[in-house]
Backbone of each chain as ProteinMPNN parsed JSONL, in Angstrom:
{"seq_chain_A": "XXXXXXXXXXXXXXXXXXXXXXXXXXXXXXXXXXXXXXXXXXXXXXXXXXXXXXXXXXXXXXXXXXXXXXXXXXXXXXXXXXXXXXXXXXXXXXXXXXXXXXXXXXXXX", "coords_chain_A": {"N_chain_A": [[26.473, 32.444, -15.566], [27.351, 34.795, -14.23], [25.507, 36.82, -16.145], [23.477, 36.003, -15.343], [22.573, 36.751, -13.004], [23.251, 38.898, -13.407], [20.896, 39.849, -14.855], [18.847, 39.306, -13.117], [19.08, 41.216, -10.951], [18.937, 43.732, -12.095], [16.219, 43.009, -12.893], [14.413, 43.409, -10.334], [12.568, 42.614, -7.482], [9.713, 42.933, -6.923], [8.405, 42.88, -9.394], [8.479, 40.752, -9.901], [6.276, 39.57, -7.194], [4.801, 41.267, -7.974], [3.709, 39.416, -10.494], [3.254, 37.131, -9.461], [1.019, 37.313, -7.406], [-0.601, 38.571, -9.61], [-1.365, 36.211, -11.355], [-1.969, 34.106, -9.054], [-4.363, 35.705, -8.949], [-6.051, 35.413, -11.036], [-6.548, 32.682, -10.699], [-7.927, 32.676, -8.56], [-9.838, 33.877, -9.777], [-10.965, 31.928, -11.934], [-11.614, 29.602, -9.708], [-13.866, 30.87, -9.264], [-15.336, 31.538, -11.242], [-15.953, 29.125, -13.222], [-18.112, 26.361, -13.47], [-17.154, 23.797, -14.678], [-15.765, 20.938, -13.318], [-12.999, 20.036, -14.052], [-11.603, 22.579, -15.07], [-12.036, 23.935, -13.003], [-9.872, 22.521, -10.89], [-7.575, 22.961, -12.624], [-7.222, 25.638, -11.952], [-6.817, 25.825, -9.259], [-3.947, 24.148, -9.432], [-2.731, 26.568, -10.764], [-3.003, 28.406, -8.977], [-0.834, 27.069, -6.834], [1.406, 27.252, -8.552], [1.96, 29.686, -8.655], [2.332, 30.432, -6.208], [4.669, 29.329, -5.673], [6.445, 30.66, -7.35], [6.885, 33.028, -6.266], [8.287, 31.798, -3.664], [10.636, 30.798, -4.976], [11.379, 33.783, -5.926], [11.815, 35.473, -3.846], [13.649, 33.585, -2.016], [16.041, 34.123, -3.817], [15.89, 36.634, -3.628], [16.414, 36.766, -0.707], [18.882, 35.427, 0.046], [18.884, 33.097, 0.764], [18.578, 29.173, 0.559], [16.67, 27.754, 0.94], [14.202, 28.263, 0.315], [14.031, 27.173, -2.095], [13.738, 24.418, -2.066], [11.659, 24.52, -0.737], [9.749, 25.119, -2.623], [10.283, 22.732, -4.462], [9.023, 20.789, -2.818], [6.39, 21.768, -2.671], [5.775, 21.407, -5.11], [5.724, 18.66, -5.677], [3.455, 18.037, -3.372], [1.964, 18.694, -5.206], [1.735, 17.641, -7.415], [1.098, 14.616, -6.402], [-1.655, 15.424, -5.08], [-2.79, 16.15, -7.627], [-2.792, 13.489, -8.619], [-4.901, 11.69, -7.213], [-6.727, 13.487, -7.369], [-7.238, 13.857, -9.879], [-7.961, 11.238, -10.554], [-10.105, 10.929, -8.244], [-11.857, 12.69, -9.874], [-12.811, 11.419, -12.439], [-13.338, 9.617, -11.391], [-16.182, 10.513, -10.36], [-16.878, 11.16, -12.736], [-17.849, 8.611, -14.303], [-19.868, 8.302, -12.736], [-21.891, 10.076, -12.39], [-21.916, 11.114, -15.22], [-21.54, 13.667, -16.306], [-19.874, 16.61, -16.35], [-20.313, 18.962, -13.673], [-20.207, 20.827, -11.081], [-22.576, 21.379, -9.708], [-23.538, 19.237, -9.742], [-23.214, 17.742, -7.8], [-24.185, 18.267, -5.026], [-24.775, 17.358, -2.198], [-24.198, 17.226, -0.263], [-24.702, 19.575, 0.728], [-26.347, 22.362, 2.783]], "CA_chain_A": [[26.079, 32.695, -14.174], [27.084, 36.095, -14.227], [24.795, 37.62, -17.211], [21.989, 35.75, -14.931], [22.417, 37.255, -11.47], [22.726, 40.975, -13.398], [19.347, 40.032, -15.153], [17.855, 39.046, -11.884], [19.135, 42.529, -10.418], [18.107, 44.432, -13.095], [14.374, 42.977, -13.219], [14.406, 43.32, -9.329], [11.587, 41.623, -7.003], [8.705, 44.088, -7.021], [8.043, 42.32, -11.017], [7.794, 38.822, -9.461], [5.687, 39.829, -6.904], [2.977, 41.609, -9.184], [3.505, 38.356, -11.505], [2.168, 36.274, -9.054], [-0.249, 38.345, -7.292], [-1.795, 38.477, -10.965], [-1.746, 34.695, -11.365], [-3.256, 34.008, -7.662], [-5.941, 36.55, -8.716], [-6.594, 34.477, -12.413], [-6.599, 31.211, -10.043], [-9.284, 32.735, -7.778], [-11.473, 34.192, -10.588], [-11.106, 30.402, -12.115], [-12.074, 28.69, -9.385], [-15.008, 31.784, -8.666], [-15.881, 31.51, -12.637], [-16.355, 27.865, -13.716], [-18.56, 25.208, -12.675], [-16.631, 22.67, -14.8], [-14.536, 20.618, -11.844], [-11.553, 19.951, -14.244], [-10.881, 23.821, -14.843], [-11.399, 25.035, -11.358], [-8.72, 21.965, -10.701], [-6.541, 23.462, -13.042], [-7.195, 26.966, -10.992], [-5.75, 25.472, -8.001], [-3.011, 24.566, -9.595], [-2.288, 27.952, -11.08], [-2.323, 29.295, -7.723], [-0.188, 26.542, -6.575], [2.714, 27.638, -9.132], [2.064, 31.428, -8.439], [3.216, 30.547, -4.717], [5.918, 28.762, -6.057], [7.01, 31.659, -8.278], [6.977, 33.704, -4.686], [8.938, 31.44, -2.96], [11.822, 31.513, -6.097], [11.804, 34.948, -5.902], [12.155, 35.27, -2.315], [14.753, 32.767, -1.844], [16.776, 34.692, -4.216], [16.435, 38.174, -2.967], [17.149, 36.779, 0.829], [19.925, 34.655, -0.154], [18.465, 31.546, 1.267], [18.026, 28.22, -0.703], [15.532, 27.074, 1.601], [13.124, 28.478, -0.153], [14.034, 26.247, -3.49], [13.521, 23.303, -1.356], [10.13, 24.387, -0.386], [9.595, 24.718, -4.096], [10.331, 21.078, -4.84], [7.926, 19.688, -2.017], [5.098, 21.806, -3.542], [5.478, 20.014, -6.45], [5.699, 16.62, -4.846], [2.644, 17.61, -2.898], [0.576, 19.476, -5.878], [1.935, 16.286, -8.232], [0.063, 13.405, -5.484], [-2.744, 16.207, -4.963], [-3.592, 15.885, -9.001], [-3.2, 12.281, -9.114], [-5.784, 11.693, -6.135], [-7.833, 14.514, -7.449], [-8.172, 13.26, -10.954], [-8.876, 9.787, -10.271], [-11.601, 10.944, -8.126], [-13.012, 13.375, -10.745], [-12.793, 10.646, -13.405], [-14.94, 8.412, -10.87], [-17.308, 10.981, -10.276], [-17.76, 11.261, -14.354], [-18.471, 7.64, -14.894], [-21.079, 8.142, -12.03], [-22.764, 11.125, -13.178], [-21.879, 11.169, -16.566], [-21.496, 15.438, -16.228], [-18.691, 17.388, -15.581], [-20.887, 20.065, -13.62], [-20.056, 20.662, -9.914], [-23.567, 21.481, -9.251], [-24.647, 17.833, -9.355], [-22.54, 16.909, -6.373], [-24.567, 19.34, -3.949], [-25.843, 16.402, -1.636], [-23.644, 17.841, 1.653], [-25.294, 21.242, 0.941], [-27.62, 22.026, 3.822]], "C_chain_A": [[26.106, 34.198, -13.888], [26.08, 37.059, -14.95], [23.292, 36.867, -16.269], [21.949, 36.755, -13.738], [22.469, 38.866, -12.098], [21.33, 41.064, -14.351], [18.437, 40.154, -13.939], [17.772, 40.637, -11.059], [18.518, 43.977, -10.711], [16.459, 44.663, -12.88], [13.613, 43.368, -11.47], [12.598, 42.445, -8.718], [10.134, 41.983, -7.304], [7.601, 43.106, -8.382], [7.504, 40.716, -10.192], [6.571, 39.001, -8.607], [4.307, 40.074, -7.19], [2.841, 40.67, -10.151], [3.049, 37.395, -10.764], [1.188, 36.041, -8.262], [-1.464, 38.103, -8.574], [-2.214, 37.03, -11.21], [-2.307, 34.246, -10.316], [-4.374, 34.335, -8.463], [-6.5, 35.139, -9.895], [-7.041, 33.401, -11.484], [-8.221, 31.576, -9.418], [-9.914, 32.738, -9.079], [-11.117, 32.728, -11.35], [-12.064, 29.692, -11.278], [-14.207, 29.061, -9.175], [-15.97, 31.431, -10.085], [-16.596, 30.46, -13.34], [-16.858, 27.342, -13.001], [-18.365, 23.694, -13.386], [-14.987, 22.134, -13.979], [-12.875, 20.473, -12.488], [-10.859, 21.673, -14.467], [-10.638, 24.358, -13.743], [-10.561, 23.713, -10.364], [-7.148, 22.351, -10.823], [-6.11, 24.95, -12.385], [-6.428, 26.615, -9.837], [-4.452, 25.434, -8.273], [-2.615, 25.49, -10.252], [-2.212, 28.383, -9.854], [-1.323, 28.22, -6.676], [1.302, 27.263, -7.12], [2.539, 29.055, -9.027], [2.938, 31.222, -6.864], [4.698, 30.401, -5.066], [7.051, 29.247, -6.455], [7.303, 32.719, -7.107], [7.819, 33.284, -4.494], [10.285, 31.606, -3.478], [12.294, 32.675, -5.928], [12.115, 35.391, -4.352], [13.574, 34.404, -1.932], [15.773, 33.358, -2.261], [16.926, 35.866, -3.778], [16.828, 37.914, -1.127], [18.441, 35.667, 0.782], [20.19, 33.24, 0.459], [17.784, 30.388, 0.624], [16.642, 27.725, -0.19], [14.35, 26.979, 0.592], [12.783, 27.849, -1.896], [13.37, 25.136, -3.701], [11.867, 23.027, -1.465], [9.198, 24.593, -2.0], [9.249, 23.335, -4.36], [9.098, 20.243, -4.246], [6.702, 20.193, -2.269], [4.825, 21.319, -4.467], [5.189, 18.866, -6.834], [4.412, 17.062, -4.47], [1.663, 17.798, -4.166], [0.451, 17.933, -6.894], [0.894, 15.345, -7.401], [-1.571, 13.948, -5.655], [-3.383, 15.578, -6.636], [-3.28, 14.605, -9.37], [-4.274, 11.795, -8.422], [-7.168, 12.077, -6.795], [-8.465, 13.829, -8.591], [-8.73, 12.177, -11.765], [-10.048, 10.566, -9.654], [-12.754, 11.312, -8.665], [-13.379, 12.801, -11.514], [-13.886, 9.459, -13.361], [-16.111, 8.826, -10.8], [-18.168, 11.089, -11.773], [-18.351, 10.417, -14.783], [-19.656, 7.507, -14.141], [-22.543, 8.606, -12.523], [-23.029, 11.725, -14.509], [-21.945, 13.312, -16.742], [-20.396, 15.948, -15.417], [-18.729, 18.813, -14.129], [-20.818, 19.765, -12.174], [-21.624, 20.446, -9.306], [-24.537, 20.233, -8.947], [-24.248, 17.452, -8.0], [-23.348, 18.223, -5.333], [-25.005, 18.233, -2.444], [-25.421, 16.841, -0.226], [-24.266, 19.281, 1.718], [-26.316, 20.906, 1.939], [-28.731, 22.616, 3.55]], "O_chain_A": [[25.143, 34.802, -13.415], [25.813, 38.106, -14.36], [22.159, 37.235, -16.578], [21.051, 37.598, -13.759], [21.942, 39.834, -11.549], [20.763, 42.136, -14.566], [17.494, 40.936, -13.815], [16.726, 41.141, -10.652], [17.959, 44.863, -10.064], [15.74, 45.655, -12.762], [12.402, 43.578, -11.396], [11.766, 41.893, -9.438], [9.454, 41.202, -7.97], [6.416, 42.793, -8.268], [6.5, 40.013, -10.077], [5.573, 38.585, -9.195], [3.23, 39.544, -6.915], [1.859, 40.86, -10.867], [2.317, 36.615, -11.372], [0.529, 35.003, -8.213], [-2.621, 37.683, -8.552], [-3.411, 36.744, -11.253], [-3.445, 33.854, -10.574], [-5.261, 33.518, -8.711], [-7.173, 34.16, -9.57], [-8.257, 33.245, -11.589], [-9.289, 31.019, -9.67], [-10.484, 31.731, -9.501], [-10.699, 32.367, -10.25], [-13.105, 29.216, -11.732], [-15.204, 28.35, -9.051], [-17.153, 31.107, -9.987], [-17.633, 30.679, -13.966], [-16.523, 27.452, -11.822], [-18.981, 22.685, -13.045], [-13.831, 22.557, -13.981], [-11.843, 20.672, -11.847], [-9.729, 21.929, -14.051], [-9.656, 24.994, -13.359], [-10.598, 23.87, -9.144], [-6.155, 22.281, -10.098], [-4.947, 25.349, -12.312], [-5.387, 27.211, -9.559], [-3.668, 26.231, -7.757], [-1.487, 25.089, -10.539], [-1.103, 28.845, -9.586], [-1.081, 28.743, -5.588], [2.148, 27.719, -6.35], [3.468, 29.591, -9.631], [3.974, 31.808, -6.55], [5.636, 31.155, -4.805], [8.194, 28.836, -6.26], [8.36, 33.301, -7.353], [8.759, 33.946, -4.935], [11.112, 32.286, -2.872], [13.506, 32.826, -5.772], [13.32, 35.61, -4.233], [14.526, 35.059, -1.508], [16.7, 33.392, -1.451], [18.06, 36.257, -3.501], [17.409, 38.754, -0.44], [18.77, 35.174, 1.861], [21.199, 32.55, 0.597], [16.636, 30.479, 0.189], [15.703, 27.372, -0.904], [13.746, 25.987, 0.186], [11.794, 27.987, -2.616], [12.729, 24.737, -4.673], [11.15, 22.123, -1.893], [8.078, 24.133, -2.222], [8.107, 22.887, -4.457], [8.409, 19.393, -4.809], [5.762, 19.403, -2.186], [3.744, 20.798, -4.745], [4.678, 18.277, -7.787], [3.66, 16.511, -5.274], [0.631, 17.127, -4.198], [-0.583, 17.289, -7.072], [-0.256, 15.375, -7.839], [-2.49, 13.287, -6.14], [-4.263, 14.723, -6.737], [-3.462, 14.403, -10.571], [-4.943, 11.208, -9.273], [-8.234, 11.463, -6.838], [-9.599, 13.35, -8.624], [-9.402, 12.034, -12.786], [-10.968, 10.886, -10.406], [-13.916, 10.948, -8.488], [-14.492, 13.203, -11.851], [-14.628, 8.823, -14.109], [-17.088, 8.11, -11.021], [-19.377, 11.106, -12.004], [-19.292, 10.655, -15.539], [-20.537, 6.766, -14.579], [-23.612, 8.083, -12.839], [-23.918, 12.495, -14.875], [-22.668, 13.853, -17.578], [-20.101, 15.776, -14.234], [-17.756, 19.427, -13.693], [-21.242, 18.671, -11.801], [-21.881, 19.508, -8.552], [-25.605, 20.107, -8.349], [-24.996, 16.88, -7.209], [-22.599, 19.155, -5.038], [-25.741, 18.819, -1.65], [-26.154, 16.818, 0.762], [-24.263, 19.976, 2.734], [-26.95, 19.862, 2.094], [-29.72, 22.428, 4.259]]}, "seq_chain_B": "XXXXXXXXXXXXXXXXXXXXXXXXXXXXXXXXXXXXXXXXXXXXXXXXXXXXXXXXXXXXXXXXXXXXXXXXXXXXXXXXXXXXXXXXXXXXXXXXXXXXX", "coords_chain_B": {"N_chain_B": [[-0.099, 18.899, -15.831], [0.276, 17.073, -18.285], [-1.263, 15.394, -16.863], [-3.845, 16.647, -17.036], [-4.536, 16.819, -19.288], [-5.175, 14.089, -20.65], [-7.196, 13.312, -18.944], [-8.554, 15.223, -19.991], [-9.531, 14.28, -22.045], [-9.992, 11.474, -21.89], [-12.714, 12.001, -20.741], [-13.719, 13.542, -22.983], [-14.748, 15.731, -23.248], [-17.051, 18.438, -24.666], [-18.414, 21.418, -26.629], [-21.274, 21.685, -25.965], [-22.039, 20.338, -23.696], [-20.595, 21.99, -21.605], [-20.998, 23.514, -18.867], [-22.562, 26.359, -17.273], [-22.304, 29.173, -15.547], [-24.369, 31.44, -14.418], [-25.127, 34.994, -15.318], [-24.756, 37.292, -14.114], [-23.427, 35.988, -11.259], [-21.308, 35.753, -12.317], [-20.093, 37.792, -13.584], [-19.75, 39.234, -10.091], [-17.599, 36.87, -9.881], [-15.354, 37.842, -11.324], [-15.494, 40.712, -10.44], [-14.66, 40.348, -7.283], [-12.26, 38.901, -7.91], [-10.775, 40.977, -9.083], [-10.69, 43.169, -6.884], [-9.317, 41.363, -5.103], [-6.645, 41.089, -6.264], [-6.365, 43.547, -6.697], [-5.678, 43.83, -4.185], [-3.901, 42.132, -3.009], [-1.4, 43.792, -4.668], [-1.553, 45.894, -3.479], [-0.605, 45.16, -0.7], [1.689, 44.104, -1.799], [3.342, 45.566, -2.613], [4.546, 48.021, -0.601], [6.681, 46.432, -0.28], [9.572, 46.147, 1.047], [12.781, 47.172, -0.686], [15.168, 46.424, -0.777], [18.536, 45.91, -2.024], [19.161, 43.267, -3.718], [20.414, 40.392, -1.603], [24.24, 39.551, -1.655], [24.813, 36.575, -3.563], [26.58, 33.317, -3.365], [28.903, 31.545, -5.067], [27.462, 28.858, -5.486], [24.982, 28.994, -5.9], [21.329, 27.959, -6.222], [21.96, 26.373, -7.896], [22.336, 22.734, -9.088], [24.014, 21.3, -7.192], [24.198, 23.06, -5.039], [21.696, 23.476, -4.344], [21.032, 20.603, -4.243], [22.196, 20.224, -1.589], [21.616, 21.747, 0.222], [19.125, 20.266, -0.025], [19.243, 17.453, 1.203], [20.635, 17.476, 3.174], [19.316, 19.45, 5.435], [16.755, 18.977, 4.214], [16.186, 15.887, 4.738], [14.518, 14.324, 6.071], [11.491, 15.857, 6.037], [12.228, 15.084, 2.784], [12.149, 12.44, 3.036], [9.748, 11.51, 4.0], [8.001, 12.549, 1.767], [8.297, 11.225, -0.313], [7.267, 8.85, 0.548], [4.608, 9.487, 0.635], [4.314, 10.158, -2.123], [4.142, 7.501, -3.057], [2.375, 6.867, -1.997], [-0.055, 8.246, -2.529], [0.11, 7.183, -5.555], [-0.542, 4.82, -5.424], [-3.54, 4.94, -4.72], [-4.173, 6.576, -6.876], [-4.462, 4.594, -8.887], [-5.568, 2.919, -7.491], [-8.599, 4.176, -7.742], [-8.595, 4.448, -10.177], [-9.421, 2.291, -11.396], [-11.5, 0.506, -13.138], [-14.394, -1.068, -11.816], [-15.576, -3.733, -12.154], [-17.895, -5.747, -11.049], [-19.652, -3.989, -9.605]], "CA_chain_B": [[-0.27, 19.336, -16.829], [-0.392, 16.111, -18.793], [-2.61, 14.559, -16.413], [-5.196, 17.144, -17.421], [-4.826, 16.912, -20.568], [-5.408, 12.914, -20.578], [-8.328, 13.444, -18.158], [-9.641, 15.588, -20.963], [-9.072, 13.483, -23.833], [-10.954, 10.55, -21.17], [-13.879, 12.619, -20.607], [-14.19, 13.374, -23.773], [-15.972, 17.26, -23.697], [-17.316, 19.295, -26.078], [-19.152, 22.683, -26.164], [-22.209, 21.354, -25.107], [-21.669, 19.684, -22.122], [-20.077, 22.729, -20.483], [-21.977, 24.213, -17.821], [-22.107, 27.647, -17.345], [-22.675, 29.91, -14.454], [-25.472, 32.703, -14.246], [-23.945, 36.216, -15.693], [-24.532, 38.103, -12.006], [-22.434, 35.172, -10.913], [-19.694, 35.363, -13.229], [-19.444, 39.658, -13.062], [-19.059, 38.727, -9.23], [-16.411, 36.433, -9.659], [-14.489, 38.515, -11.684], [-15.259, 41.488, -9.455], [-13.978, 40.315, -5.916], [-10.804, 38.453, -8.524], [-10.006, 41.631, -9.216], [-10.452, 43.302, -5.651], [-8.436, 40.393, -4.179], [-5.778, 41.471, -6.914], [-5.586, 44.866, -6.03], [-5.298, 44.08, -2.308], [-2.853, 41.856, -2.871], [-0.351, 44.549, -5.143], [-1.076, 47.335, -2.635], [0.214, 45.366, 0.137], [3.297, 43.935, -1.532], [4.009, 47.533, -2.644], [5.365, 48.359, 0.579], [7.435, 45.62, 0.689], [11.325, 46.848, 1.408], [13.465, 47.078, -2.037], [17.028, 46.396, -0.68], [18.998, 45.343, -3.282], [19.26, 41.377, -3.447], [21.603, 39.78, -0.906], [24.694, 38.79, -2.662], [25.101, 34.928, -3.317], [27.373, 32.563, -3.41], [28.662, 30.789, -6.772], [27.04, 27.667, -5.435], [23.456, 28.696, -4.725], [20.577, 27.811, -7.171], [22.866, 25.328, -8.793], [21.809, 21.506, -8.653], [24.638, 20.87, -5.93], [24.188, 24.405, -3.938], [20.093, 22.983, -3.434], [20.583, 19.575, -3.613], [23.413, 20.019, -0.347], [20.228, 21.831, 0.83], [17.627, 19.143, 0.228], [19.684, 16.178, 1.535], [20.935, 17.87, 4.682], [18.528, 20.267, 5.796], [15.577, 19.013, 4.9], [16.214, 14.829, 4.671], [13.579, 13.584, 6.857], [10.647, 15.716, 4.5], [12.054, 14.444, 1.46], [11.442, 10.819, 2.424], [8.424, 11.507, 3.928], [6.96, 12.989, 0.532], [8.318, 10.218, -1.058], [6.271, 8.082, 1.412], [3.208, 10.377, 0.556], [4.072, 9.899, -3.517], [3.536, 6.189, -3.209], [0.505, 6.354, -1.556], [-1.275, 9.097, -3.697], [0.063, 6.487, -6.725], [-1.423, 3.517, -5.377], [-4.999, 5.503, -4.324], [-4.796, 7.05, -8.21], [-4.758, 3.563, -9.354], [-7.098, 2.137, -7.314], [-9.628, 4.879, -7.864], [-9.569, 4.914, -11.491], [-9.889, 0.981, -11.613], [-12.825, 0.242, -13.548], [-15.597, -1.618, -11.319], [-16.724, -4.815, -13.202], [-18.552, -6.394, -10.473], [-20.953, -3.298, -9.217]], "C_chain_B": [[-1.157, 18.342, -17.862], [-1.418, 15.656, -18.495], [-3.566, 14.816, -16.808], [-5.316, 17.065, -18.588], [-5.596, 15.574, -21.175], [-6.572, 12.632, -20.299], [-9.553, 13.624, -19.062], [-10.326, 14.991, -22.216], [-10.325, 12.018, -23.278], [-12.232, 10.671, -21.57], [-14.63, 12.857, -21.985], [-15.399, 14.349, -23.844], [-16.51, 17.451, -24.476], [-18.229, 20.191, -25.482], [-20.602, 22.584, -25.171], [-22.824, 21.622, -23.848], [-21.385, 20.429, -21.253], [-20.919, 23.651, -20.242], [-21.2, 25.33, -17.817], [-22.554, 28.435, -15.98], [-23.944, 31.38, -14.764], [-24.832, 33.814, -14.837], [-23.939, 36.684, -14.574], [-23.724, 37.629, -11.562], [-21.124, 35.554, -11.073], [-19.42, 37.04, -13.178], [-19.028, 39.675, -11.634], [-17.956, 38.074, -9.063], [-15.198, 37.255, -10.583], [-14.645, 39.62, -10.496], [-14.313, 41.651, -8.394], [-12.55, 39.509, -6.705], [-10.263, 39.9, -8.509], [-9.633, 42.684, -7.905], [-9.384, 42.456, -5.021], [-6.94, 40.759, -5.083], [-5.23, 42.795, -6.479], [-5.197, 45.127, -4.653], [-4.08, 44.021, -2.331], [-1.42, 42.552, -3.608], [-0.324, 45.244, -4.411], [-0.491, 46.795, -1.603], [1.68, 45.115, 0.13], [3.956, 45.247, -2.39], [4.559, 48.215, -1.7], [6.478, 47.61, 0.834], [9.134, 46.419, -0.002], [11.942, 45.717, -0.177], [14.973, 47.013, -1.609], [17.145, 46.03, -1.614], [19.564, 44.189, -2.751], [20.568, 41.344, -2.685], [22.845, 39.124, -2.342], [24.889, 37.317, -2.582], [26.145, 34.489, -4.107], [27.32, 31.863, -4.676], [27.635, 29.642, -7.108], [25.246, 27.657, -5.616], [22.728, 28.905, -6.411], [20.747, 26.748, -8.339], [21.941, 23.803, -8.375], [22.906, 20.775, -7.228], [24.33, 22.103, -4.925], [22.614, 23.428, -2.792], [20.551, 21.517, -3.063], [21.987, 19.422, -1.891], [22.183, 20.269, 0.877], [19.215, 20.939, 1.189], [18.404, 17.606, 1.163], [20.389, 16.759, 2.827], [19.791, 18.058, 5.853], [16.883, 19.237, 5.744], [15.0, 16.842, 4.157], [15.28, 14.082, 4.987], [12.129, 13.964, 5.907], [11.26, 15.344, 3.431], [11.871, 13.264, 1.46], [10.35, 10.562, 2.832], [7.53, 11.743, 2.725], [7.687, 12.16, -0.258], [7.508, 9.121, -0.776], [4.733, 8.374, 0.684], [2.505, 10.36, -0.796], [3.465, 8.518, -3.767], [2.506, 5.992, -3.123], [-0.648, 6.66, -2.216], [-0.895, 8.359, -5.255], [-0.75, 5.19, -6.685], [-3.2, 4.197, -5.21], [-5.377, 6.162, -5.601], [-5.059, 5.721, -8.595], [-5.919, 2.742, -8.973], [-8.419, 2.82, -7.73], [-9.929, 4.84, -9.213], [-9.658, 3.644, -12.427], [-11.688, 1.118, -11.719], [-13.494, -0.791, -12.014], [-16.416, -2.483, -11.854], [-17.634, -5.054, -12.413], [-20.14, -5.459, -10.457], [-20.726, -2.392, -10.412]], "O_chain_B": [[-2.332, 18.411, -18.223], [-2.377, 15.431, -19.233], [-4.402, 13.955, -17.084], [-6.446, 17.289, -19.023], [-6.48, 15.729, -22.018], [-7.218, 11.872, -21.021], [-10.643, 13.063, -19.177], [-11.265, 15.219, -22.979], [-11.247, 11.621, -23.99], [-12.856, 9.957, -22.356], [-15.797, 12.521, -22.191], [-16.539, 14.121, -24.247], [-16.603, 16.549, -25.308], [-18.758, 20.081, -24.376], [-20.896, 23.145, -24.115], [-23.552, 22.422, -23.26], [-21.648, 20.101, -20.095], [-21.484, 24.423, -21.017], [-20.016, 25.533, -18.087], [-23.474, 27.831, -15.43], [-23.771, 32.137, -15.72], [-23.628, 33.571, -14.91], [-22.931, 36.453, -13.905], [-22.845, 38.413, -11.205], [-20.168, 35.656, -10.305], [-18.376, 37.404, -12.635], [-17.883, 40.116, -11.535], [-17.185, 38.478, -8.192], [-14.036, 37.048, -10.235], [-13.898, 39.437, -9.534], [-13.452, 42.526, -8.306], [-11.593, 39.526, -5.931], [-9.218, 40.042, -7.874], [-8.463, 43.053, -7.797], [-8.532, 43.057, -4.368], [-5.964, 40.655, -4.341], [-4.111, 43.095, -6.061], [-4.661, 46.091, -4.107], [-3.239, 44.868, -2.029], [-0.349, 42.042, -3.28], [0.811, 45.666, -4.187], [0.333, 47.573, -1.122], [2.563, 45.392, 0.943], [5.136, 45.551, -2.567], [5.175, 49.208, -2.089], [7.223, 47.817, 1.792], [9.519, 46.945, -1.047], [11.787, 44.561, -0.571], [15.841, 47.625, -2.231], [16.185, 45.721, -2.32], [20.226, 44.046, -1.724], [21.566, 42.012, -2.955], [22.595, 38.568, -3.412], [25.135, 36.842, -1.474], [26.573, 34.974, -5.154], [26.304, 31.576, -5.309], [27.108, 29.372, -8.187], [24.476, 26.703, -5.511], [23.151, 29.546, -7.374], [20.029, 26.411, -9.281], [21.052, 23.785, -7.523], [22.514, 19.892, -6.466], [24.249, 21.713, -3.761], [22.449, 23.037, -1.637], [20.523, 21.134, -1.893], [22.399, 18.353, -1.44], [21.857, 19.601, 1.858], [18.608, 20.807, 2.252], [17.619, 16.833, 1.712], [20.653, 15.801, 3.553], [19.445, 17.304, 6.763], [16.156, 18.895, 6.678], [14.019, 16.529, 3.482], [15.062, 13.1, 4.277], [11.573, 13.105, 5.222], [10.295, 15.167, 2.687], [11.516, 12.675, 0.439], [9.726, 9.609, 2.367], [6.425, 11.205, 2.658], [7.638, 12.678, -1.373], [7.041, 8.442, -1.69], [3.944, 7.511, 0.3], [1.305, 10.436, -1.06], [2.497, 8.339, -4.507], [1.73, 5.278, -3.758], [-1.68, 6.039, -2.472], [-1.505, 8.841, -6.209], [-1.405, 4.657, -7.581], [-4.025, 3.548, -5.853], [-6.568, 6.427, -5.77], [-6.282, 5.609, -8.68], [-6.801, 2.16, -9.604], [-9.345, 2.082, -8.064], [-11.059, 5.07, -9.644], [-9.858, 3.648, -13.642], [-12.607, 1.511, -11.0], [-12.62, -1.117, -11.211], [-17.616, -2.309, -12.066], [-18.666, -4.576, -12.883], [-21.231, -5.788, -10.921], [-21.535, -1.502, -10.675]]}, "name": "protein", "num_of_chains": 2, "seq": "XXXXXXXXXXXXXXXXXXXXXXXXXXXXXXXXXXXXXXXXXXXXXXXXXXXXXXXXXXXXXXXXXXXXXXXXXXXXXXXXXXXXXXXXXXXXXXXXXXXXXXXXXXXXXXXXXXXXXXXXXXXXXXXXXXXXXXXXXXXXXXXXXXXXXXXXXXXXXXXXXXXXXXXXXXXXXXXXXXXXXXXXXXXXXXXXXXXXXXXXXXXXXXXXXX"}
């Protein structure tokens, strides 16, 4: 416990910060990059666990667990989110037989 | 994680199959990725460097949080247990085959 809390001091917040800043960004250019629906799925969640990695680090430099908590229930929600999600993408494949967002345009105006 | 991996294994890719975006497109989406990157370091570059609050032996531990999660915040955790069921029964139904139609 001790050799952790003088790593954590050491590496200070600043590092977490720009570590998930950089992972957000990857998430966007994912979702901005691909037009296959299961990667820019997996983009979401990358910027799901970049928040996550925020909130950790936060929690710890303000000395409030709260923010552990709110950890956990992103997980719970992102967990439901990708069971939801990839049933529906799974239905849309046996429909369209193509992984390619661009077929689903039919709400475009 | 798994899920996607399962999904993939379902689907059943290959090089092919995968669609690609325009290049103009794709130099754009990297572009404004990396704009939205540098926004977001320059503004948490300002943010205040105190040195970490000190904590308590208890905190980060599985009793410190869970005193946390079962006090504090009791009512969401059985709601998103509520919320797990439902998004398990709505994966199941959704990725029930369809003999009839």
């Amino acid at each position: 416990m001790e050799e952790l809390q003088n790593s954590f001091r050491e590496i200070g917040i600043h590092h977490y910060l720009f570590l998930s800043a950089i992972l957000f960004s990857i998430g966007v250019m994912g979702v901005l990059l691909r037009r296959n629906f299961i990667i820019i799925f997996m983009s979401i969640e990358l910027m799901l666990n970049a928040v996550n990695i925020l909130l950790a680090a936060f929690s710890r430099f303000h000395g409030d667990q709260s923010g552990q908590v709110f950890v956990f229930f992103i997980m719970v929600v992102a967990a439901a989110e990708v069971a939801v999600g990839l049933g529906i993408l799974v239905m849309i494949y046996r429909n369209i037989r193509s992984t390619d967002i661009n077929a689903l345009r039919n709400l475009k105006w | 994680m798994v899920l996607f991996l399962f999904v993939i294994m379902l689907l059943n890719l290959n090089k092919e199959t995968e669609p690609h975006k325009p290049m103009l497109l794709k130099v754009a989406a990297v572009f404004s990725a990396c704009l939205l990157m540098i926004i977001l370091a320059a503004s948490l570059r300002e943010y205040d460097t105190r040195p970490a609050t000190m904590i308590t032996e208890e905190f980060g531990t599985a009793k410190g949080v869970g005193k946390v999660l079962f006090k504090d915040f009791l009512l969401p955790f059985e709601v998103a247990s509520i919320l797990f069921i439902s998004a398990m029964v709505g994966a199941v139904i959704l990725g029930k085959k369809h003999v009839n139609d």
